[in-house]
N, C-alpha and C positions, 0 to 999 in steps of 0.2 A: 504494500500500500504506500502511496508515494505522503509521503508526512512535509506540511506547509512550514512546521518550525526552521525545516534545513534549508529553507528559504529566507527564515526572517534573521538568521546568525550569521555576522560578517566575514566577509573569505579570509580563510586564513592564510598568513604571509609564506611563501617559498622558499626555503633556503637551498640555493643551487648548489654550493660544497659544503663540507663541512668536514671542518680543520680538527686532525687528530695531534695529538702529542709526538713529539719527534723520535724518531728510532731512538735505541739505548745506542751512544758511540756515535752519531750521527754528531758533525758539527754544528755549533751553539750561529745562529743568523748575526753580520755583524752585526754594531749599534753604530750610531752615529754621533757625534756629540752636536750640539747646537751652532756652533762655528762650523763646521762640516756642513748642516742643512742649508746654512745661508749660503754657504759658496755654488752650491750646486745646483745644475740652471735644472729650471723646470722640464721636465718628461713625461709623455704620456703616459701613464699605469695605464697596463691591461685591464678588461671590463672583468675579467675571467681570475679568480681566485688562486688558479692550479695550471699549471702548464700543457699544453696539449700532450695527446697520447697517454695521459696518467691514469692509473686505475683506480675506479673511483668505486674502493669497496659498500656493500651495502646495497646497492643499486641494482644487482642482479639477484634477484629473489626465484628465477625461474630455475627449474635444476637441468645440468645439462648444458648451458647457452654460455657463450662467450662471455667474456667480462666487459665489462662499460669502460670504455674509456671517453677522458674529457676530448673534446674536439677543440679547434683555434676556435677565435672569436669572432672572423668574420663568416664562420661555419653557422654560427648560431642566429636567428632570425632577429633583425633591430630590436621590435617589442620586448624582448625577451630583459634587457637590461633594464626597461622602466619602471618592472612587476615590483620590484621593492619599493619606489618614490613614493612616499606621503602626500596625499590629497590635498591640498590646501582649500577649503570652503571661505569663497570670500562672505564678510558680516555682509550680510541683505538686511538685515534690518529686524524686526520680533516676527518669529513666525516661519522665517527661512527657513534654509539646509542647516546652515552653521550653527543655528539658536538649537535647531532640534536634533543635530547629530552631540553638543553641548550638553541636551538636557538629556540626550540617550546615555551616552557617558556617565554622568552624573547621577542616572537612576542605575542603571547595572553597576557602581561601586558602591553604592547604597544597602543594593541588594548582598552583595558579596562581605558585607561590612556586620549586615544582619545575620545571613549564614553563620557569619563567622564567630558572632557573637551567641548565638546560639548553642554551639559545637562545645561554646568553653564550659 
């Protein structure tokens, strides 16, 4: 039965990799000190967290199949980097998106605050 709730609950965010702890022995990423950043001209960072061709464990859940690996970045469709960006709702005024995405926040930490008082 198709249930309206999983309708009315906000999409939940994507995370594309997700960063393990470093092999035992592996070396330590340099640091940089503050003198060091300022000398150094600007570069574009990749969109992509992980290098291509890296095995991105986790991700093959099927038994049997190849492993995942990451692809470059211009592999991956534009949209694809926005999925994260924050909404920004401009103030329209009482009544709007921004007043009632506000007062939506506002009642589900309310809720969550009563749960939680509840529990103790």
């Amino acid at each position: 039965m198709f249930s309206l709730r999983a309708l009315r609950r906000p999409p939940r965010q994507v995370c594309l990799v997700r960063n393990y702890a470093a092999k035992p022995g592996a070396p330590a990423p340099p640091k940089l000190s503050a003198k060091a950043d300022a000398t150094v001209p600007a570069v574009e960072e990749p969109l992509s967290s992980c290098a291509p061709n890296t095995v991105l464990e986790g991700l093959n859940y099927l038994k049997d199949q190849p492993p995942v690996l990451a692809l470059p970045d211009e592999e991956y469709p534009p949209w694809l980097w926005d999925t994260l960006k924050t909404i920004e709702l401009v103030d329209d005024g009482p009544g709007g998106k921004a007043e009632k995405a506000r007062l939506r926040r506002e009642n589900r930490k309310r809720i969550r605050d009563a749960n939680f008082m509840k529990m103790q």
